[in-house]
VEXDREN-2710 file (C-alpha; in Angstrom, 1 decimal):
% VEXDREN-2710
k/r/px/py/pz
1/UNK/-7.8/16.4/-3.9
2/UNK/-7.5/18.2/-0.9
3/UNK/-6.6/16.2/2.2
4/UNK/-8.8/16.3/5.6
5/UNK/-6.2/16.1/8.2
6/UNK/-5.8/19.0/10.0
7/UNK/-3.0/20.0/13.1
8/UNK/-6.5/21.7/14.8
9/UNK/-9.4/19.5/15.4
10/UNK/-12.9/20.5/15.1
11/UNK/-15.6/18.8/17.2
12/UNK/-17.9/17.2/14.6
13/UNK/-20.9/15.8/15.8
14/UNK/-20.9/12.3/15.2
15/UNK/-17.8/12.0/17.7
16/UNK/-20.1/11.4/21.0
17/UNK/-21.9/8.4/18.2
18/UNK/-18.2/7.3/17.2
19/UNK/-17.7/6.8/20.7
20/UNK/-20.8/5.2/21.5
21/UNK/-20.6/2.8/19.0
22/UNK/-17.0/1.2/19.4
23/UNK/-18.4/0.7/23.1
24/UNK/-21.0/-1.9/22.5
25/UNK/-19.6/-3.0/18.9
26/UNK/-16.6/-5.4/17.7
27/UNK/-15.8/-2.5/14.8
28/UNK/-17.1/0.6/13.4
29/UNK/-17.3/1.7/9.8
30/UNK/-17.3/5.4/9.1
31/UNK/-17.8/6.6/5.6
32/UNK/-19.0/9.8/3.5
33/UNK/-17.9/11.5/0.7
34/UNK/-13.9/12.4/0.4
35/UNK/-12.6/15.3/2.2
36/UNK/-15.7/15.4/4.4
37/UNK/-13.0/14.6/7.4
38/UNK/-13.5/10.7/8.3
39/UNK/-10.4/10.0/8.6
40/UNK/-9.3/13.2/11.2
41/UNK/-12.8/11.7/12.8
42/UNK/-11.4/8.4/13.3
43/UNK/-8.1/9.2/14.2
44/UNK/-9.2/10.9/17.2
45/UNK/-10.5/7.6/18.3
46/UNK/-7.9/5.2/17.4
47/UNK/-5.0/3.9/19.0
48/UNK/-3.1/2.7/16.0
49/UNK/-3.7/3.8/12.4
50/UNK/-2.8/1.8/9.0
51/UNK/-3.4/4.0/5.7
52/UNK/-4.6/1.2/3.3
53/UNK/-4.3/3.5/-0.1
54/UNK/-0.8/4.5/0.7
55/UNK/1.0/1.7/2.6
56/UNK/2.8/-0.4/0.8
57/UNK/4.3/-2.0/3.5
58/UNK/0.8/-2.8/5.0
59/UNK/-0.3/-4.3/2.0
60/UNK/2.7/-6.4/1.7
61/UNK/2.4/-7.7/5.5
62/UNK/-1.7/-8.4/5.0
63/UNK/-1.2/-10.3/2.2
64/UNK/1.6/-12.4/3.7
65/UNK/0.3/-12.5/6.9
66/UNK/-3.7/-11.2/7.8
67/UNK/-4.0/-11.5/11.0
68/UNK/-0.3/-10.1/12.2
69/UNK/-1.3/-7.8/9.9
70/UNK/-4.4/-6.5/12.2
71/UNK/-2.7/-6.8/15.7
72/UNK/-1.9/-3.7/17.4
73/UNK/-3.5/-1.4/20.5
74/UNK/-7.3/-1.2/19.5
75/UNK/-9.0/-0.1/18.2
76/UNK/-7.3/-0.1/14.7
77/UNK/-8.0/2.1/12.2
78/UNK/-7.9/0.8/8.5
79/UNK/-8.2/4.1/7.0
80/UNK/-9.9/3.5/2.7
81/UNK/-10.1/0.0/3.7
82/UNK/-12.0/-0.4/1.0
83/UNK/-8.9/-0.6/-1.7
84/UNK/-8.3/-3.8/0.0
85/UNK/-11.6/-5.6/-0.3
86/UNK/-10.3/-8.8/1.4
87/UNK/-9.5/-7.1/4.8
88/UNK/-13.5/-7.0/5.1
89/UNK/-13.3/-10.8/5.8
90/UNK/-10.1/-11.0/7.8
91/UNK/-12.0/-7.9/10.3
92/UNK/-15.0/-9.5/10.6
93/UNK/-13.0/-12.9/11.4
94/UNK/-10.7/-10.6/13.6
95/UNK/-13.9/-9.6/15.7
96/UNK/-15.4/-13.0/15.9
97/UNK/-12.0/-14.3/17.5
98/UNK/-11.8/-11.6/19.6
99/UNK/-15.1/-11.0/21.5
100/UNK/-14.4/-7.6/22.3
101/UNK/-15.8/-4.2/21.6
102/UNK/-13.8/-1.3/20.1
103/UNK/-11.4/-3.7/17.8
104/UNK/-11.8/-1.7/14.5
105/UNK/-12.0/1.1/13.0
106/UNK/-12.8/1.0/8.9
107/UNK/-13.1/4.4/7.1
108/UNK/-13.6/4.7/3.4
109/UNK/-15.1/7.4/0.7
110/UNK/-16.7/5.0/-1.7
111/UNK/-19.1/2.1/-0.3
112/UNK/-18.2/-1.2/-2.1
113/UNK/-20.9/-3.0/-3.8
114/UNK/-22.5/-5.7/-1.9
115/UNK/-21.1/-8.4/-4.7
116/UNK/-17.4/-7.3/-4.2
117/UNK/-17.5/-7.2/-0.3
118/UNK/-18.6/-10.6/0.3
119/UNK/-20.3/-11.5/4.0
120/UNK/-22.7/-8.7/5.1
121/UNK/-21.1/-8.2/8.8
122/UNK/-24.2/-7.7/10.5
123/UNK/-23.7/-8.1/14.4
124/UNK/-20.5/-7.0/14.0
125/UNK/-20.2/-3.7/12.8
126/UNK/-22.2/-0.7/13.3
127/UNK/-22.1/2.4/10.8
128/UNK/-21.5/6.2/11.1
129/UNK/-22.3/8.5/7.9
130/UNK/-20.2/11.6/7.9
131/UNK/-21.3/14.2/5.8
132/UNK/-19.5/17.5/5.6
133/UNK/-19.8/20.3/8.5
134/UNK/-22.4/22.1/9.2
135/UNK/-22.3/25.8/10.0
136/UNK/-22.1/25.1/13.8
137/UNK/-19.2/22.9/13.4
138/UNK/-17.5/25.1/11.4
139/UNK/-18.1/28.2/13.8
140/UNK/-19.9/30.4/11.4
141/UNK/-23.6/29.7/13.4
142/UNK/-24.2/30.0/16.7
143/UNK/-27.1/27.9/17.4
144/UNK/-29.5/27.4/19.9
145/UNK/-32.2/25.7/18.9
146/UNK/-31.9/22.4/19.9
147/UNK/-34.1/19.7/17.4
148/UNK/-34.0/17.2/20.1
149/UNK/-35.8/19.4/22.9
150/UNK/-38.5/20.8/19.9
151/UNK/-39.0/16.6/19.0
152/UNK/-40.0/16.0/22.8
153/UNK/-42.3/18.8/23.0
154/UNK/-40.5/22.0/24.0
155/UNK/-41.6/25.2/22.8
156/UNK/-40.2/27.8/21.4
157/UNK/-39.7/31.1/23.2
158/UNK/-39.3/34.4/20.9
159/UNK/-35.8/35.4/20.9
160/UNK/-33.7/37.3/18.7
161/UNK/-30.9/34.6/17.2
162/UNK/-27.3/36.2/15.5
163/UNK/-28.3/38.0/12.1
164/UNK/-27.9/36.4/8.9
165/UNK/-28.3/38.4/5.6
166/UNK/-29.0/36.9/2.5
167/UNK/-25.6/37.7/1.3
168/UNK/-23.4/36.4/4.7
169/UNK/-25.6/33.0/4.0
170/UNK/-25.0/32.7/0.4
171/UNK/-21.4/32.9/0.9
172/UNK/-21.8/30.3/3.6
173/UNK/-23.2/28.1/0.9
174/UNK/-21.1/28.4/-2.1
175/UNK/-18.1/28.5/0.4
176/UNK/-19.1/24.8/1.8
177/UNK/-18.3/22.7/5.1
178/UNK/-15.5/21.1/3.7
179/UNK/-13.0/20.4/7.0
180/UNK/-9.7/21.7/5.2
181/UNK/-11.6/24.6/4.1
182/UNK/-13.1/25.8/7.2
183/UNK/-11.4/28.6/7.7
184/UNK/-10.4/29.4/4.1
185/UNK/-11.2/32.9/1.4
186/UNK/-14.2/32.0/-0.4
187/UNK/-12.3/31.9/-3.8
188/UNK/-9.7/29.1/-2.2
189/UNK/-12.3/26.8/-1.0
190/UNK/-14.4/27.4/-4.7
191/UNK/-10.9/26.4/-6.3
192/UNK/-10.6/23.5/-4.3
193/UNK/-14.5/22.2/-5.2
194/UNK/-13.5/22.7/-8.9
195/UNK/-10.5/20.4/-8.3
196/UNK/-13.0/17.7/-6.1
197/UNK/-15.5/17.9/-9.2
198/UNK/-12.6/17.7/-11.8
199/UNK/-10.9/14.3/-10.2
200/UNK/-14.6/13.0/-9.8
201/UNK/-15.7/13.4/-12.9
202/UNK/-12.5/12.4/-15.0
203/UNK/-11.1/9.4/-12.5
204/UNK/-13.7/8.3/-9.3
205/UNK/-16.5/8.0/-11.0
206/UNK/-15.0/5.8/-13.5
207/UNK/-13.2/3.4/-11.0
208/UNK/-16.2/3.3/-9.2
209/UNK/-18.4/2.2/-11.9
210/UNK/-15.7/-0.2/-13.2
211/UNK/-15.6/1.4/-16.7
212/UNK/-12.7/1.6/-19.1
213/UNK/-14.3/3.9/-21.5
214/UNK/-13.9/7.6/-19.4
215/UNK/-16.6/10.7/-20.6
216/UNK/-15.6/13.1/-18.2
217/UNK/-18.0/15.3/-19.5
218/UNK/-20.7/13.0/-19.8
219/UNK/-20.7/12.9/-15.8
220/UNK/-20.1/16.6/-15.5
221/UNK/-23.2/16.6/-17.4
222/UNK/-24.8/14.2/-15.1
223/UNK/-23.6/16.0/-11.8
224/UNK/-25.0/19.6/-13.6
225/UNK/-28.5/17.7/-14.0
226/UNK/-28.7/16.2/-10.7
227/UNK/-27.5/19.8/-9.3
228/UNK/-30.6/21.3/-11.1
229/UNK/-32.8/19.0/-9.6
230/UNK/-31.8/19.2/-5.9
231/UNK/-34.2/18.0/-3.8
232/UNK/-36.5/17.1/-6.7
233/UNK/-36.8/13.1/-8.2
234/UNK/-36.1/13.9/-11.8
235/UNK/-36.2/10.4/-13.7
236/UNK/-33.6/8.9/-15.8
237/UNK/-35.4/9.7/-18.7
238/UNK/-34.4/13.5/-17.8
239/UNK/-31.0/12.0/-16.5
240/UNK/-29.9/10.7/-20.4
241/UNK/-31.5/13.4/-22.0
242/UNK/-29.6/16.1/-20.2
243/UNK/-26.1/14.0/-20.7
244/UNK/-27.3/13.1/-24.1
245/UNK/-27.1/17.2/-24.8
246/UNK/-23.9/18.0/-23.6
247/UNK/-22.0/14.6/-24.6
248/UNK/-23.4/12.5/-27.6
249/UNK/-26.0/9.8/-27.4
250/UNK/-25.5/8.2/-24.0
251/UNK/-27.3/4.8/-23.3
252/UNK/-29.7/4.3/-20.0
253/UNK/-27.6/2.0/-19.1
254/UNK/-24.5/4.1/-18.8
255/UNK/-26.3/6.7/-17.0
256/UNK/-27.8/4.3/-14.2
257/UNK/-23.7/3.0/-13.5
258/UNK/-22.8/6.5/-13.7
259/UNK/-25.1/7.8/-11.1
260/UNK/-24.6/4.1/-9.1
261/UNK/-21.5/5.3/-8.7
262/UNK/-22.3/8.8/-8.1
263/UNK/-24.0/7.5/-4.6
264/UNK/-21.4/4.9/-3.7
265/UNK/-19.0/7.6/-3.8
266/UNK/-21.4/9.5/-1.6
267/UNK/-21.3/12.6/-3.7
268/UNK/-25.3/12.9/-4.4
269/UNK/-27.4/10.8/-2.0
270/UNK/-30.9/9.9/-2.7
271/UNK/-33.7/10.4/0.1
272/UNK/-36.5/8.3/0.0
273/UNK/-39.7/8.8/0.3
274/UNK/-42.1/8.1/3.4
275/UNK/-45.4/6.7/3.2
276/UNK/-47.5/7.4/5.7
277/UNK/-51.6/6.7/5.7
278/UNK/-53.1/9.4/4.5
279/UNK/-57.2/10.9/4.3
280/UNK/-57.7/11.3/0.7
281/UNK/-57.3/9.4/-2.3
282/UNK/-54.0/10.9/-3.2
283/UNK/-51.3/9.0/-4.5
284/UNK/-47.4/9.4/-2.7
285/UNK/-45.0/9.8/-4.8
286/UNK/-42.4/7.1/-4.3
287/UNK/-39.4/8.0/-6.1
288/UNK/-36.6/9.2/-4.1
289/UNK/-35.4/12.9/-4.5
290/UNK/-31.7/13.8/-4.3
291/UNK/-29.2/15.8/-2.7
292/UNK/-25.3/16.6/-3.3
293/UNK/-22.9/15.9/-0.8
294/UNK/-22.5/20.0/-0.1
295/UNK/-24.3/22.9/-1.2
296/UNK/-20.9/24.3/-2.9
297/UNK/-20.8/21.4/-5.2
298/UNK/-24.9/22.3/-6.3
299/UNK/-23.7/26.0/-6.6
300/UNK/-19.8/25.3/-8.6
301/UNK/-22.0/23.1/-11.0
302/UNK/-24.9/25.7/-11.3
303/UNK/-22.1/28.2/-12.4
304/UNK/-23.1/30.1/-9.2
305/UNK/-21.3/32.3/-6.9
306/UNK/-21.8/35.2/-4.0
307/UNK/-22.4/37.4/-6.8
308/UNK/-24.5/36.1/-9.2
309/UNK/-27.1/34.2/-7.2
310/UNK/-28.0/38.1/-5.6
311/UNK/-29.7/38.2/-8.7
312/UNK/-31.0/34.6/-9.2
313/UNK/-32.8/33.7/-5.7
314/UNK/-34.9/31.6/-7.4
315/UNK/-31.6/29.4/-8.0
316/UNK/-30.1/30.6/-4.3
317/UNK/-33.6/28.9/-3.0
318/UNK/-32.7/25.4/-4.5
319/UNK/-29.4/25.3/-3.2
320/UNK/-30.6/26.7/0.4
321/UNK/-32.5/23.6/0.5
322/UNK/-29.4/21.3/-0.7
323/UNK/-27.8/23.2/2.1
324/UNK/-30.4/22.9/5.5
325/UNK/-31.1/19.1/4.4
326/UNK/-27.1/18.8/5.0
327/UNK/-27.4/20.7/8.6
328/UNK/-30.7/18.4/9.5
329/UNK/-29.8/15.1/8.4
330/UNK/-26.6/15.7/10.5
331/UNK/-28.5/16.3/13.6
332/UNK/-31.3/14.4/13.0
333/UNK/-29.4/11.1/12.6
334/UNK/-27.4/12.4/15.9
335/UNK/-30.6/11.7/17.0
336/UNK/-31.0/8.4/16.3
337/UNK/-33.3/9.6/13.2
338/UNK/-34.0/9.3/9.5
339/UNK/-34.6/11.9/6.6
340/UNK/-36.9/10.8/4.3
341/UNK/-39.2/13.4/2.4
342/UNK/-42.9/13.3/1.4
343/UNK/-45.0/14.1/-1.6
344/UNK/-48.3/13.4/-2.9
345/UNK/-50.3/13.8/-6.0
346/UNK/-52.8/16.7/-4.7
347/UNK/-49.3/19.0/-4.3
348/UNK/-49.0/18.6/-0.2
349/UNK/-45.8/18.1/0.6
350/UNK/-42.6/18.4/3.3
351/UNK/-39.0/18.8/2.3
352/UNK/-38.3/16.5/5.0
353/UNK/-39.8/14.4/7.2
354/UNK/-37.9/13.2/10.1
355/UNK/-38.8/9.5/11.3
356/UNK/-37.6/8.3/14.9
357/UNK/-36.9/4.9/15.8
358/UNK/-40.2/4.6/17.2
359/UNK/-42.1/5.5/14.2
360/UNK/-42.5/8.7/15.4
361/UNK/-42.6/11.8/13.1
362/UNK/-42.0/15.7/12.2
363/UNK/-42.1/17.6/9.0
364/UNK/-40.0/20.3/8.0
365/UNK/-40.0/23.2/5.0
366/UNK/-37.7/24.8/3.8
367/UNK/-37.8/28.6/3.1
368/UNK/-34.6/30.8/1.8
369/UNK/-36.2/34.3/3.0
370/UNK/-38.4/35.5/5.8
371/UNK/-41.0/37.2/3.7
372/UNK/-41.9/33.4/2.9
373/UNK/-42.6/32.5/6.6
374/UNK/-46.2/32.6/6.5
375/UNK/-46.0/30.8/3.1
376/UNK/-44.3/28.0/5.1
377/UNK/-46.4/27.5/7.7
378/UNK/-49.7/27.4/5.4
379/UNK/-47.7/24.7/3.3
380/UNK/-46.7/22.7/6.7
381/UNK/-50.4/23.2/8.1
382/UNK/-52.1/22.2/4.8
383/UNK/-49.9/19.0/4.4
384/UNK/-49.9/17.9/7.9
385/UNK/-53.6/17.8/7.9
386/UNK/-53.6/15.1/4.6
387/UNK/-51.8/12.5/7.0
388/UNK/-54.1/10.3/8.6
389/UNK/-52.6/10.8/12.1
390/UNK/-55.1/8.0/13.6
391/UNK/-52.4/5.8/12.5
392/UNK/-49.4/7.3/12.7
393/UNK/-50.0/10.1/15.5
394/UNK/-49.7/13.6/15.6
395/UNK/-46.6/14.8/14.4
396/UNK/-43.7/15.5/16.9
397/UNK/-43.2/19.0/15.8
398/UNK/-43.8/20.9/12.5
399/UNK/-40.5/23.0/11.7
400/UNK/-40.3/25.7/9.4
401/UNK/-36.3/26.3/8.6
402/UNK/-35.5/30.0/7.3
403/UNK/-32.5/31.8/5.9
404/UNK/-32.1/35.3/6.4
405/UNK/-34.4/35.6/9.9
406/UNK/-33.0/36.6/13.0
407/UNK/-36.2/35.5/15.0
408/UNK/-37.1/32.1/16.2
409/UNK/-40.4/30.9/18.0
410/UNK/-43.3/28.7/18.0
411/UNK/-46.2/30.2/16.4
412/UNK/-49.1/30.8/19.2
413/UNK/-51.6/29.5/16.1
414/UNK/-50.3/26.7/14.7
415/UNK/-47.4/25.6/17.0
416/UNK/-45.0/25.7/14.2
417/UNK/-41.7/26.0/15.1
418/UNK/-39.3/28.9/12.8
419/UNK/-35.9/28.0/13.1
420/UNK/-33.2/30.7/11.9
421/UNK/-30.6/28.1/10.1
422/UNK/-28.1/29.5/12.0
423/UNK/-29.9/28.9/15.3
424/UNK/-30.2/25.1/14.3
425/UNK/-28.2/22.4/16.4
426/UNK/-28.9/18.8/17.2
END
């Protein structure tokens, strides 16, 4: 595993929400997959920092003494807390005591199941996801869109954004927005995802799920599946089947803690679905459709690379998509908003749907090249028309997201907005 810390910071953008949150809340839990750079996140904003996973000494004092364990200059970071599940109780005690905002700081890469925590913590803690970066944090995009200004109504003027061939983006994919990697060749950042899918596949995933019998390639199997069906809700069913092929006769059963795991571990995360009042008959589908952690994980388990998927952009397509739902879930939820995605039995659908706090709404699609533009906007068009906006509203803004375009505007016509993803930013 390759560690997150680096002597360079790079502004991520849940650092302003980081902030925000430790002002008006006793502590803060961060979490998202490992290596995604929560803990260089919540460093910045701590004052003293304990290393539950390595700290012997820690350990020693906590369980001798809890609450001498937690004094020192707040707020306290209690970096993979979660290796320690009884700190949850002493914090949350901590806080209560206290009466203060900006006491802790937990950060941890695998979410504890609600049985093992204990006491929910509601009113007490608020959450931050971290997800790796996107393309703006790492400095390969330039931005310039901004999604907030399009959700309150601003338009679009035509302008030329920086260009983006198919190849510069594909590399930006299978390379990844891992922190440590930022700035690293293509072929070291692909050797360190190999070594991220290796440990999660023979050791996390495992732990996680509480097993002692390990099938490392029975979840190898089960990552490859869930890679091929990126942003689609393939069923269990499919699930075992596909593990069944590449590792023996594997039970449901073993599949569902397998892929339980999976998500507590944050390295796929499942999307649900929105369900909004619609005009016809058609039924929504309900299941929820899922996404890895990064778009290099999707493309190392494909057996992709900058080469072959020049010649595959059917495959290059599904892993664009894993890729822009990592850049607009980042900014949307910067936003205070959710991703969910929508789908309904006559075929109309969005890739995403992003749901404010008020019950507002926008859809997005998704579209790798810029031939497919006008494809995209007949697809956002068609499907917005099925919602029964008489209920809901009119949609905030209909956004069509493009690789490969250099151009980005509001369609006189429709008043869809075509974002260039490297023009994207919250």
């Amino acid at each position: 595993m390759f560690s997150t810390v680096s002597n360079s910071y790079l502004e991520r953008v849940v650092d302003p929400i980081v902030a925000e949150k430790l002002s008006g809340s006793g502590g803060v839990i961060i979490e998202g997959p490992k290596a995604c750079g929560k803990t260089a996140t919540a460093m910045r904003h701590a004052h003293t920092v304990h290393f539950v996973d390595t700290d012997d000494a820690f350990r020693q004092l906590f369980s001798l003494d809890p609450a001498l364990a937690l004094e020192g200059n707040t707020p306290i970071l209690l970096d993979e807390w979660q290796v320690e599940l009884p700190l949850w109780d002493h914090v949350r005690r901590q806080i209560d005591l206290r009466q203060a905002p900006g006491q802790f700081i937990l950060s941890g890469s695998a979410m504890p199941a609600e049985e093992q925590k204990g006491h929910s913590g509601v009113g007490r803690f608020a959450r931050v996801r971290m997800r790796p970066m996107t393309g703006l944090e790492r400095g390969v995009f330039s931005g310039g869109v901004s999604l907030n200004r399009i959700l309150h109504g601003e338009q679009i003027s035509p302008y030329k954004v920086e260009k983006l061939s198919v190849p510069e983006l594909i590399e930006v994919m299978v390379h990844g927005g891992w922190p440590a990697d930022h700035d690293a060749t293509l072929r070291s950042a692909r050797s360190h995802v190999a070594d991220y899918v290796d440990r999660m596949a023979s050791y996390d995933v495992f732990d996680a799920a509480g097993s002692r019998i390990r099938r490392p390639l029975g979840v190898r199997a089960l990552m490859r599946s869930l890679a091929r069906n990126v942003g689609q809700a393939p069923s269990l069913s499919t699930l075992v089947a596909d593990v069944s092929a590449s590792d023996g006769l594997v039970d449901r059963g073993t599949v569902a803690r397998w892929l339980e795991a999976l998500q507590r571990l944050f390295f796929v995360e499942a999307v649900d679905a929105w369900y909004p009042q619609l005009r016809s008959k058609a039924t929504i589908r309900t299941s929820p459709v899922f996404y890895l952690a990064d778009s290099s994980l999707s493309a190392f388990l494909l057996g992709a690379n900058d080469k072959n998927l020049l010649d595959d952009l059917e495959t290059a397509g599904f892993i664009f998509e894993n890729y822009a739902y990592q850049q607009l879930v980042v900014y949307a939820e910067a936003l205070g908003g959710q991703v969910m995605h929508y789908r309904d039995s006559n075929g109309k659908e969005f890739d995403s749907v992003i749901v404010l706090e008020d019950g507002s709404w926008a859809g997005v699609e998704v579209k790798l090249g810029a031939s497919r533009i006008p494809a995209g906007i007949d697809s956002l068009i068609s499907t917005a028309h099925s919602i029964d906006v008489s209920v809901l509203g009119e949609p905030r803004a209909l956004i069509l997201i493009v690789g490969s375009a250099e151009l980005a505007y509001t369609d006189p016509a429709t008043h869809v907005h075509v974002i260039p993803i490297q023009a994207l930013q919250a």
